[in-house]
DOVEX-210495 format. One record per atom (N, C-alpha, C): chain; x, y, z; residue in three letters. Coordinates in nm, 4 decimals. Example, Ala and Ser with C-alpha at 12.3 -4.5 7.8 and 13.67 -1.06 7.14 Angstrom:
<sites>
SITE	A	1.3190	-0.5690	0.7800	Ala
SITE	A	1.2300	-0.4500	0.7800	Ala
SITE	A	1.3200	-0.3300	0.7800	Ala
SITE	A	1.2850	-0.2250	0.7080	Ser
SITE	A	1.3670	-0.1060	0.7140	Ser
SITE	A	1.2900	0.0030	0.7870	Ser
</sites>
This chain:
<sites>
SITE	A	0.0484	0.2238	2.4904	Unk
SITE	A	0.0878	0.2224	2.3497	Unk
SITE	A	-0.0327	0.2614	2.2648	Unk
SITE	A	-0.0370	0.3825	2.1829	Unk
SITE	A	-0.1298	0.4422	2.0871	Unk
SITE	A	-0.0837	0.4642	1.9789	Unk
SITE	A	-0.1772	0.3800	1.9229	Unk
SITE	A	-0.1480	0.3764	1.7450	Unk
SITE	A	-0.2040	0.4872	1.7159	Unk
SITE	A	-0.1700	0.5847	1.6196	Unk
SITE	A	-0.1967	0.6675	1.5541	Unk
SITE	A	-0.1630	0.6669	1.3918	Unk
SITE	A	-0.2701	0.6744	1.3343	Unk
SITE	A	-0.2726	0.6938	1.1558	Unk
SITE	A	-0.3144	0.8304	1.1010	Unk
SITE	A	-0.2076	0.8496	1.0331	Unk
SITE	A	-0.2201	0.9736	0.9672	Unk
SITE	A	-0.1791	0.9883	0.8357	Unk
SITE	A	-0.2001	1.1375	0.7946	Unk
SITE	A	-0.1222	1.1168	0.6834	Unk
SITE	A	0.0022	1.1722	0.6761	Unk
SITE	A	0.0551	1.0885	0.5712	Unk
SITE	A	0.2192	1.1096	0.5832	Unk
SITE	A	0.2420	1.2632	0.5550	Unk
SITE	A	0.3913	1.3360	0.6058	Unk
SITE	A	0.4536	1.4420	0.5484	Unk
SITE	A	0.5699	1.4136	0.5220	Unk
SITE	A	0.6151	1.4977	0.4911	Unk
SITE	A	0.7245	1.5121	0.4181	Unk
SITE	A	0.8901	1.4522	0.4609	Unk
SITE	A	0.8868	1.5447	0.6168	Unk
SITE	A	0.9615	1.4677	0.6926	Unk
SITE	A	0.9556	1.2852	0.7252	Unk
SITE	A	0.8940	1.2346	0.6548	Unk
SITE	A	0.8288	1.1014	0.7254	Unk
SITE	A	0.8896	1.0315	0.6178	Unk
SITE	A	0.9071	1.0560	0.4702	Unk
SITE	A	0.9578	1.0081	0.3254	Unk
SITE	A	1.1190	0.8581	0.3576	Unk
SITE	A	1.1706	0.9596	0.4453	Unk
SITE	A	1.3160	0.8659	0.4517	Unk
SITE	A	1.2461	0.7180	0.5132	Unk
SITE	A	1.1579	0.7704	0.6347	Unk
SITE	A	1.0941	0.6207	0.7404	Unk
SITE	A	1.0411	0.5437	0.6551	Unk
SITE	A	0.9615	0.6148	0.5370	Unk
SITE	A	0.8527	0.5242	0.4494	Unk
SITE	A	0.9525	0.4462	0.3798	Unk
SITE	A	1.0344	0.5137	0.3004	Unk
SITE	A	1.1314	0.4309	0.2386	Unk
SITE	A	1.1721	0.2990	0.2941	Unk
SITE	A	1.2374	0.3464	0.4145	Unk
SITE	A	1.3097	0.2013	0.4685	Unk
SITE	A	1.2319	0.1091	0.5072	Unk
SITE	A	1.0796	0.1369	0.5477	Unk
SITE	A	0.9852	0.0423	0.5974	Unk
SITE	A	0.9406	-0.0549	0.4341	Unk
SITE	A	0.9642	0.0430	0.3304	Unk
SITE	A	0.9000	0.0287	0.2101	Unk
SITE	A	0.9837	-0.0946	0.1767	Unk
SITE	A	1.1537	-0.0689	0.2077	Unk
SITE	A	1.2277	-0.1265	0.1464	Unk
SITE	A	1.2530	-0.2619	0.2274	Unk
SITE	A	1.2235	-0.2431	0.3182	Unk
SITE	A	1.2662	-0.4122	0.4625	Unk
SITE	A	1.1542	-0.4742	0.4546	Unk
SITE	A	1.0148	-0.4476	0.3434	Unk
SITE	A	0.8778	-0.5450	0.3908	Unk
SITE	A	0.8446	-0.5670	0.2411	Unk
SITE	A	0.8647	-0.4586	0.1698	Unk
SITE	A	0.8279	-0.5606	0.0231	Unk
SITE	A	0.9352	-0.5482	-0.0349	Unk
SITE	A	0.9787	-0.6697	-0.1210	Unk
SITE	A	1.0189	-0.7276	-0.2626	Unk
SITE	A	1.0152	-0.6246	-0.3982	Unk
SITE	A	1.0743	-0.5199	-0.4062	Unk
SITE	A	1.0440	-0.4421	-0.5083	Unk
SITE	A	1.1729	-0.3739	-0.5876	Unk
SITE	A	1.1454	-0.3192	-0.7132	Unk
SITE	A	1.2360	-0.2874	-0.7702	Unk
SITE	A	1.2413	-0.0890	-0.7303	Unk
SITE	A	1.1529	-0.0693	-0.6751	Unk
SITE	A	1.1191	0.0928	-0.6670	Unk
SITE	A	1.2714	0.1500	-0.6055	Unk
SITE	A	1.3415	0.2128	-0.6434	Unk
SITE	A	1.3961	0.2734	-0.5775	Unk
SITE	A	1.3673	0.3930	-0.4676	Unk
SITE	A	1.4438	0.4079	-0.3750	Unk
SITE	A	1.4305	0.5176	-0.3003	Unk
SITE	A	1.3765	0.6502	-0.3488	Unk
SITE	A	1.4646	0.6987	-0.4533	Unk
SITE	A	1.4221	0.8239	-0.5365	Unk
SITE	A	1.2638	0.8130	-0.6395	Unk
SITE	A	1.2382	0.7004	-0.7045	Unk
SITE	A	1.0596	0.6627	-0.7272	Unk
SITE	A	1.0102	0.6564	-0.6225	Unk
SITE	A	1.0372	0.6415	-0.5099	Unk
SITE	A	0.9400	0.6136	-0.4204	Unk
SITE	A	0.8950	0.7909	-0.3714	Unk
SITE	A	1.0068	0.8638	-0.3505	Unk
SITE	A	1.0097	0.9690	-0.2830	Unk
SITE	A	0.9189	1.0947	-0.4141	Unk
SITE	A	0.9138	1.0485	-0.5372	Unk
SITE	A	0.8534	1.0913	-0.6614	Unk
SITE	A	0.7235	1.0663	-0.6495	Unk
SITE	A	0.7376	0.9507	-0.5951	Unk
SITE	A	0.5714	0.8841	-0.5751	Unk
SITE	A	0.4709	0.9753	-0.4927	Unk
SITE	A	0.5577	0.9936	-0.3455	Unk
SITE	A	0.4686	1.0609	-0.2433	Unk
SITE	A	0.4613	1.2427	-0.3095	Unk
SITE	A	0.5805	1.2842	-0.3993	Unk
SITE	A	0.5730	1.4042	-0.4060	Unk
SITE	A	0.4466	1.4254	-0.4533	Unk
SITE	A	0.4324	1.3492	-0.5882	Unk
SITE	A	0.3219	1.3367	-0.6895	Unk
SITE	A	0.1365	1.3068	-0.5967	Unk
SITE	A	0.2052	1.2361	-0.5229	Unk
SITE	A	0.0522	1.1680	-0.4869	Unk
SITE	A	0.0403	1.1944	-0.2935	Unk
SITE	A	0.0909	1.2364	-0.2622	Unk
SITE	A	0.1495	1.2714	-0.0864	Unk
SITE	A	-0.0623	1.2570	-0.0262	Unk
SITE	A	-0.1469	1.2627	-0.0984	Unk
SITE	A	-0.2312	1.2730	-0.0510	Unk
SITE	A	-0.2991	1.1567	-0.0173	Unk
SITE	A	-0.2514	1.0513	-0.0372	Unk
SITE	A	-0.2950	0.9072	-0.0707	Unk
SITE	A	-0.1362	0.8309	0.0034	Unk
SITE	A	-0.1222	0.8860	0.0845	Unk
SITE	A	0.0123	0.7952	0.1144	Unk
SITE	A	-0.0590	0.8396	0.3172	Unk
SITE	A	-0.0388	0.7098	0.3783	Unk
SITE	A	-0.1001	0.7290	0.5424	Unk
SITE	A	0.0481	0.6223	0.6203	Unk
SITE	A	0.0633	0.6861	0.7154	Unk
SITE	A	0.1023	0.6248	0.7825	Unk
SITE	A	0.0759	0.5709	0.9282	Unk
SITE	A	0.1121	0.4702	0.9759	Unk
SITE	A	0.0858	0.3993	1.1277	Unk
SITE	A	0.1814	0.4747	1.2444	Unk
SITE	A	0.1600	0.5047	1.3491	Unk
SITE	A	0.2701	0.5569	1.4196	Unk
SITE	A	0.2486	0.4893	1.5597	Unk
SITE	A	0.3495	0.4149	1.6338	Unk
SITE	A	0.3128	0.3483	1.7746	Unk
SITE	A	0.4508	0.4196	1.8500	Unk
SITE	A	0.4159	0.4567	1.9919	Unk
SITE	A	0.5693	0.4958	2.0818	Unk
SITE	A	0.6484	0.5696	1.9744	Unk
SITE	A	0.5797	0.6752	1.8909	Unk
SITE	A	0.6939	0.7935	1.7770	Unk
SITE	A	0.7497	0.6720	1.6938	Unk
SITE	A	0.7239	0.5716	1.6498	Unk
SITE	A	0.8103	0.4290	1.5807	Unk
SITE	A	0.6814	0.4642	1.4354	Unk
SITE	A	0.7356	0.4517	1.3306	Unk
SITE	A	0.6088	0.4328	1.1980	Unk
SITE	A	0.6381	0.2813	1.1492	Unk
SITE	A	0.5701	0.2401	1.1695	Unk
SITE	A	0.4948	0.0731	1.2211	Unk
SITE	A	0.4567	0.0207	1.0582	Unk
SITE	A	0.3950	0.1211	1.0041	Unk
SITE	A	0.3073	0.0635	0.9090	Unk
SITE	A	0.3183	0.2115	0.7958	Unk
SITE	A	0.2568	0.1668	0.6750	Unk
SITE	A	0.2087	0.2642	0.6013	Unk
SITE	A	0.1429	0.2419	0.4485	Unk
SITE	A	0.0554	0.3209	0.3905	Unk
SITE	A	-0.0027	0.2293	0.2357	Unk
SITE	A	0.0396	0.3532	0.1595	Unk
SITE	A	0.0575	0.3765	0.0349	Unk
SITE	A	0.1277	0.4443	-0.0532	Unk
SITE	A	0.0096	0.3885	-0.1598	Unk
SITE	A	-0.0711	0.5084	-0.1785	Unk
SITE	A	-0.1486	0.5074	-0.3267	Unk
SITE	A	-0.1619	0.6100	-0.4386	Unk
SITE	A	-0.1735	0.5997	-0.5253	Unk
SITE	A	-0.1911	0.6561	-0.6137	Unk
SITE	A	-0.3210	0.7180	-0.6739	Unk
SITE	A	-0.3127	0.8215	-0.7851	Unk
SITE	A	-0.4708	0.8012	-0.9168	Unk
SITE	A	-0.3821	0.8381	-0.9947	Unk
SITE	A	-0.4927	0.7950	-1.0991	Unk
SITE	A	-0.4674	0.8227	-1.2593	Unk
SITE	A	-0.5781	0.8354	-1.3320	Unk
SITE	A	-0.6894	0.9082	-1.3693	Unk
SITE	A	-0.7807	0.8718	-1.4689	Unk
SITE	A	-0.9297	0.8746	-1.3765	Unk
SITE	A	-0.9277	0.8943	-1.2658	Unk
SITE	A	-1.0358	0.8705	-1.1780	Unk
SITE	A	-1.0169	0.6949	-1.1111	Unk
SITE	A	-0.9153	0.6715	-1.1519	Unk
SITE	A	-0.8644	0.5092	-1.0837	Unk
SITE	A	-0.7813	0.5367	-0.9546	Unk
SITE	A	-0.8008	0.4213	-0.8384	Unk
SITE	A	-0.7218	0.4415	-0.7542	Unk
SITE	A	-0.6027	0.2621	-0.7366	Unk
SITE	A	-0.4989	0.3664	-0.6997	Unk
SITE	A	-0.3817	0.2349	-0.7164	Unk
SITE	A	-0.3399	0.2150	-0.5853	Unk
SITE	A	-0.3190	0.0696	-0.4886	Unk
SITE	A	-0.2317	0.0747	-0.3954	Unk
SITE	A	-0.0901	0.0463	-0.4929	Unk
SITE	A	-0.0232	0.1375	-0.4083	Unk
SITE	A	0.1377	0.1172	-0.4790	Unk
SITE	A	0.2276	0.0318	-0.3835	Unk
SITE	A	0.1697	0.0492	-0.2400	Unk
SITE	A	0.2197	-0.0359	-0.1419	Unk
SITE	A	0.1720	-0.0051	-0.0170	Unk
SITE	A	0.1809	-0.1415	0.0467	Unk
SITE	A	0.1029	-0.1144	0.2107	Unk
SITE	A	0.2318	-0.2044	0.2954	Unk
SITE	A	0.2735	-0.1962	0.3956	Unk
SITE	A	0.3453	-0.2858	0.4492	Unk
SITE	A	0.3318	-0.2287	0.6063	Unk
SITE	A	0.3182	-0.3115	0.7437	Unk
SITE	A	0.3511	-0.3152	0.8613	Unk
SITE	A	0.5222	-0.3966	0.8948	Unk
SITE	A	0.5462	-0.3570	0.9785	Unk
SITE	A	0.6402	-0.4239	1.0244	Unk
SITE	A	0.6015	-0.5231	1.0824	Unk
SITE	A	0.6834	-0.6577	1.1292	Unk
SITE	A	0.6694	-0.7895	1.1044	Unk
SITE	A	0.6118	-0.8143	1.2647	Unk
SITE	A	0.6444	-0.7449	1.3700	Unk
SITE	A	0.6464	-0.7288	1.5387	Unk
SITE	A	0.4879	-0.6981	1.5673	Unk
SITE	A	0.4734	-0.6001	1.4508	Unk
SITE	A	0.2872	-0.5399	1.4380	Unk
SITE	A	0.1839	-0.5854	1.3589	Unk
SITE	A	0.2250	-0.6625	1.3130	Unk
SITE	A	0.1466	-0.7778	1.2176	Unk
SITE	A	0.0265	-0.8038	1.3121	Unk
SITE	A	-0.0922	-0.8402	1.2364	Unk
SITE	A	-0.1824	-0.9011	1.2891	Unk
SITE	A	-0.2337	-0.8391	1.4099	Unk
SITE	A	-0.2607	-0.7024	1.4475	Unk
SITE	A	-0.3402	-0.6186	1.5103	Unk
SITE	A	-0.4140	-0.4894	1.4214	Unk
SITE	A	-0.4500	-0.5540	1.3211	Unk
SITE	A	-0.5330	-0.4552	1.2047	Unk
SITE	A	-0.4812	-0.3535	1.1690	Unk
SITE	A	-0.3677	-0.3578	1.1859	Unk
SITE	A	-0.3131	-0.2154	1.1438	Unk
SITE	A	-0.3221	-0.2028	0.9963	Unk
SITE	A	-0.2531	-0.2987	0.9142	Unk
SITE	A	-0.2803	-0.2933	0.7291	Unk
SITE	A	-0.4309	-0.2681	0.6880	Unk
SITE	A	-0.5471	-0.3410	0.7765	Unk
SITE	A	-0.7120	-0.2945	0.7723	Unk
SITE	A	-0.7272	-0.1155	0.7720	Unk
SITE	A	-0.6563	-0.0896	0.8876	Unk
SITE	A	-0.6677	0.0512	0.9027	Unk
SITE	A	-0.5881	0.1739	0.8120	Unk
SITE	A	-0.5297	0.0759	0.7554	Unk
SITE	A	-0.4378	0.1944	0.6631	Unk
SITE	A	-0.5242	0.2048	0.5403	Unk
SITE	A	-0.5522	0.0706	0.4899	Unk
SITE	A	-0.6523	0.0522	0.3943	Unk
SITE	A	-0.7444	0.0927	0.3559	Unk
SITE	A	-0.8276	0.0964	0.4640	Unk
SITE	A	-0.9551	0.1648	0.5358	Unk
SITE	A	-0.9338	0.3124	0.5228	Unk
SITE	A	-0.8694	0.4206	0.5702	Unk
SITE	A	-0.7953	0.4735	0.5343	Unk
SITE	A	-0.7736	0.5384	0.4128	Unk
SITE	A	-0.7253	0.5017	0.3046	Unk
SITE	A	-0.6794	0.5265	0.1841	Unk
SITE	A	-0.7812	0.5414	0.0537	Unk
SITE	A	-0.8569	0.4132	0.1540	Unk
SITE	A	-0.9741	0.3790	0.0086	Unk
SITE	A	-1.0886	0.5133	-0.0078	Unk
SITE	A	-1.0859	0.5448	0.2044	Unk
SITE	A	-1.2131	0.6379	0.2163	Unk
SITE	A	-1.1487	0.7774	0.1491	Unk
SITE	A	-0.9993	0.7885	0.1388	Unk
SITE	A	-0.9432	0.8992	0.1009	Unk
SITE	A	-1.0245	0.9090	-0.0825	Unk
SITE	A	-0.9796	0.7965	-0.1422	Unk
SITE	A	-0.9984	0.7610	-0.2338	Unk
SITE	A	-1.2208	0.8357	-0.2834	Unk
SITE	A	-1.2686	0.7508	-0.1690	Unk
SITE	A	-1.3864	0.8206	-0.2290	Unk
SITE	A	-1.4312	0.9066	-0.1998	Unk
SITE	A	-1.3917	1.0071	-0.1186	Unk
SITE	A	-1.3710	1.1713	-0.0942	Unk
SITE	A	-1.3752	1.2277	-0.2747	Unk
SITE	A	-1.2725	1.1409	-0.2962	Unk
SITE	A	-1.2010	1.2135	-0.4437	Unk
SITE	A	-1.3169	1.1556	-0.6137	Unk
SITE	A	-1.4147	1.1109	-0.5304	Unk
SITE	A	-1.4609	1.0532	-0.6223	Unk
SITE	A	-1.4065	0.9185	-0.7093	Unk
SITE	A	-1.2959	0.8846	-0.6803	Unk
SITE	A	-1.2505	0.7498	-0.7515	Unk
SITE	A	-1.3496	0.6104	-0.6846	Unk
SITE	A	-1.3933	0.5870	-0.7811	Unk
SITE	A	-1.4464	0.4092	-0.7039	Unk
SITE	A	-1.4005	0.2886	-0.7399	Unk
SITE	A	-1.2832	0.2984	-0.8223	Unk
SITE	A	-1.2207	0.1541	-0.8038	Unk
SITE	A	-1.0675	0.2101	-0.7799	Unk
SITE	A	-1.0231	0.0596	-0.7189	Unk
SITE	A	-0.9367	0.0727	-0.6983	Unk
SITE	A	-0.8186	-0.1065	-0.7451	Unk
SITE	A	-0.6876	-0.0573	-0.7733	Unk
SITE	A	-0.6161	-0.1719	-0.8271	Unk
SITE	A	-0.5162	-0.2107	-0.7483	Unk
SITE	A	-0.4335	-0.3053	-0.7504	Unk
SITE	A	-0.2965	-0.3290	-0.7130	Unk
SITE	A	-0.2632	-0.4565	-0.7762	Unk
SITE	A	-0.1069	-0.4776	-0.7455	Unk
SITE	A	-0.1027	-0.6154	-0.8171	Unk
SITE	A	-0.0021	-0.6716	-0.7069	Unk
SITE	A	-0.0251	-0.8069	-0.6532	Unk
SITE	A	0.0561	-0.8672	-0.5741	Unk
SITE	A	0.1309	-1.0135	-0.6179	Unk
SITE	A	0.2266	-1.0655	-0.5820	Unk
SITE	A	0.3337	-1.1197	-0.6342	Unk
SITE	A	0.2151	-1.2426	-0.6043	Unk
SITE	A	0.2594	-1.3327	-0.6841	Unk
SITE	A	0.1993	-1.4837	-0.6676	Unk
SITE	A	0.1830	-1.5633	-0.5684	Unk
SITE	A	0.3389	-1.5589	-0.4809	Unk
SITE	A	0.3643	-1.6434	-0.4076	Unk
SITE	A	0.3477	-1.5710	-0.2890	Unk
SITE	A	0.3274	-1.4683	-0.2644	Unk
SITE	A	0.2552	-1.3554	-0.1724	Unk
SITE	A	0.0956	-1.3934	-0.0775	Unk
SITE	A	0.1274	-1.5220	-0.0469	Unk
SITE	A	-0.0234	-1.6066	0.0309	Unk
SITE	A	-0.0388	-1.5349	0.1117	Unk
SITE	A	0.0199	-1.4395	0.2437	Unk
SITE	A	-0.0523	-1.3372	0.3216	Unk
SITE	A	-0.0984	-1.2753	0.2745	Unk
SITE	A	-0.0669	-1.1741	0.1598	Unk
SITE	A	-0.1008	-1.0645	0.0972	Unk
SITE	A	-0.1839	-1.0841	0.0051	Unk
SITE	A	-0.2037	-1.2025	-0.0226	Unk
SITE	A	-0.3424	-1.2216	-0.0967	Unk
SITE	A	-0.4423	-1.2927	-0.0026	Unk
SITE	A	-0.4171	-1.3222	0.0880	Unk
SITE	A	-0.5356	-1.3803	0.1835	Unk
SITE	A	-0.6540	-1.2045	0.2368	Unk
SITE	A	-0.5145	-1.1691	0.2869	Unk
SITE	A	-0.5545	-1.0289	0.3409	Unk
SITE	A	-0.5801	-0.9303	0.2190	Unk
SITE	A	-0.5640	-0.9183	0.1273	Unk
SITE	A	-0.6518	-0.8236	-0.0139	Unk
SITE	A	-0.8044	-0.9057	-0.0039	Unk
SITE	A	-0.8133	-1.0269	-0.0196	Unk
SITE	A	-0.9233	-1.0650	-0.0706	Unk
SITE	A	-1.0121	-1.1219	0.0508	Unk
SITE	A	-0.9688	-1.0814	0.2031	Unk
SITE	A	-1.0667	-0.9958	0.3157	Unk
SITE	A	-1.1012	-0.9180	0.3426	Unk
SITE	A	-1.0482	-0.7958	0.2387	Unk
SITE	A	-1.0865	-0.6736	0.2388	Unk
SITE	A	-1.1933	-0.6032	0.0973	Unk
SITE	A	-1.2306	-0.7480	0.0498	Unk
SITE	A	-1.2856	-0.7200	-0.0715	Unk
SITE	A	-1.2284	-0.7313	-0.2007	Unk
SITE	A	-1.1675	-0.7188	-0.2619	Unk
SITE	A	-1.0712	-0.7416	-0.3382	Unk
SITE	A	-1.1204	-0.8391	-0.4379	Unk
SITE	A	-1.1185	-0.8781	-0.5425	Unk
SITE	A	-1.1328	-0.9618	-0.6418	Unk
SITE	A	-1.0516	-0.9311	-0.7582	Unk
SITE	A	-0.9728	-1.0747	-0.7869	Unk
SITE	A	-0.8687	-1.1084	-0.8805	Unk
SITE	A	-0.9590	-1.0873	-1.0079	Unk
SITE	A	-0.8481	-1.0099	-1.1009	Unk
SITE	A	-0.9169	-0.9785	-1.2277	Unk
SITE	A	-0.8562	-1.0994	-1.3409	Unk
SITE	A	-0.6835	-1.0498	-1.3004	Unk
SITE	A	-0.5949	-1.1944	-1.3921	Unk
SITE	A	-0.4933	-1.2318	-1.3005	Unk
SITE	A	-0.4257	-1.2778	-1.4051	Unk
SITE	A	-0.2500	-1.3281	-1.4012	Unk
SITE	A	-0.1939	-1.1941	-1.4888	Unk
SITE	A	-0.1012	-1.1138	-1.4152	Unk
SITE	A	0.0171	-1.0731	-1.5204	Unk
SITE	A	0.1335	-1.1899	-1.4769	Unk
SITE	A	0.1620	-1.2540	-1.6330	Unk
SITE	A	0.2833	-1.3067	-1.6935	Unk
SITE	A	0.4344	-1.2190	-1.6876	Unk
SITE	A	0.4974	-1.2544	-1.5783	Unk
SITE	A	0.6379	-1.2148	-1.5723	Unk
SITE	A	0.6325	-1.0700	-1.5373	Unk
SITE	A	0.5492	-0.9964	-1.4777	Unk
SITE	A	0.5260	-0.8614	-1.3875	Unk
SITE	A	0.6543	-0.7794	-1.3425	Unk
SITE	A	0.7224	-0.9051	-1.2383	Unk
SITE	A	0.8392	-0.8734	-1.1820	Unk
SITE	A	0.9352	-0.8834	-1.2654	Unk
SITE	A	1.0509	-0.8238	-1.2034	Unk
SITE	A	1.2047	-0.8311	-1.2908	Unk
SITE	A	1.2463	-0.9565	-1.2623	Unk
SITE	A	1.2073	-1.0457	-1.1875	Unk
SITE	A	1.2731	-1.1451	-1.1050	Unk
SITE	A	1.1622	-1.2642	-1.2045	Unk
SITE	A	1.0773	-1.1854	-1.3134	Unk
SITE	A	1.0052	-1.3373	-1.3606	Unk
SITE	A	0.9002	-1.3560	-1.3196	Unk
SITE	A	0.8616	-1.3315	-1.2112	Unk
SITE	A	0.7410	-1.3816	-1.1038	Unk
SITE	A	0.6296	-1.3170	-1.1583	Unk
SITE	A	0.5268	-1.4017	-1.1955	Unk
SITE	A	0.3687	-1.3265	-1.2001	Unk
SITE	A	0.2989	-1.2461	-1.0745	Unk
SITE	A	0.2025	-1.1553	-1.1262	Unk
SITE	A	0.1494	-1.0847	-1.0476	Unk
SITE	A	0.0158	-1.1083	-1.0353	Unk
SITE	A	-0.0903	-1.1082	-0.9688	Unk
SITE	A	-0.2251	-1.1432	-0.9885	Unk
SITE	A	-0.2930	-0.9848	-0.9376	Unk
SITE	A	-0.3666	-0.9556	-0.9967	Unk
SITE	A	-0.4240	-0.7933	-1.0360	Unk
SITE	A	-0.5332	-0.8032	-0.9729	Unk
SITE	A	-0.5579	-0.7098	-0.8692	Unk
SITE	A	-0.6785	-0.6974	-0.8004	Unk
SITE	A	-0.7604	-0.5865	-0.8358	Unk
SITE	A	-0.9336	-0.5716	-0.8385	Unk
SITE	A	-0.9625	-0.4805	-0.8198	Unk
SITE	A	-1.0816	-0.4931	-0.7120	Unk
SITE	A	-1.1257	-0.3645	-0.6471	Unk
SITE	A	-1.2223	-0.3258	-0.5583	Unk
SITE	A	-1.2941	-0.2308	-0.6306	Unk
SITE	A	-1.4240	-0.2285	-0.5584	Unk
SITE	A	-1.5164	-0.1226	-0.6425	Unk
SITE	A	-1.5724	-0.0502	-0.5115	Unk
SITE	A	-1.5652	0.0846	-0.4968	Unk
SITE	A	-1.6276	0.1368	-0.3958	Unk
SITE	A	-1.7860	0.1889	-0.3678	Unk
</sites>
């Protein structure tokens, strides 16, 4: 079994979706999401094990800023560094491009996903108040490269 990370194409958009849509909590639709990679396809990596896409992080820029828009593994591949490596990954994409910070915002009650941001460096800037559609605060990370 060989993990392989790459970056995403085009053909790969439908897999990202559904991985996008079975691991995080989000309001993005299918069609934003698929806007997302058109716009930004250079900053979007994916995990690949046995031809299966396992994993993948979806980022963004704007301004010389870099955004995770989303990272998710599947639940079976958890906890063999794969989210490290996508990360890893994205950020170095990131300072290729000259961007040195980078943001995201993760749900509150999101204790993996904030354990694992803030092992990768990460430091909480705030609270966004009611972020989600669902009410839920977000706590705003940034990294500096």
């Amino acid at each position: 079994m060989t993990l392989i990370i790459r970056r995403a194409k085009d053909s790969d958009i439908g897999d990202i979706v559904h991985l996008w849509k079975r691991n995080i909590v989000t309001n993005n639709t299918p069609a934003e999401i698929k806007q997302m990679f058109q716009s930004h396809s250079k900053y979007f990596y994916l995990a690949k094990e046995d031809n299966l896409i396992v994993g993948f992080v979806a980022g963004t820029s704007k301004w010389r800023l870099g955004r995770i828009s989303g990272i998710a593994v599947e639940e079976e591949y958890r906890g063999r560094s794969i989210g490290n490596k996508l990360l890893n990954i994205v950020e170095n994409t990131f300072i290729k491009e000259d961007i040195n910070e980078i943001y995201l915002e993760v749900r509150v009650s999101n204790h993996k996903a904030i354990r694992f941001y803030e092992n990768q460096g990460y430091k909480q800037i705030k609270i966004k108040k009611a972020y989600y559609s669902n009410g839920e605060d977000a706590v705003l990370y940034k990294k500096e490269l």
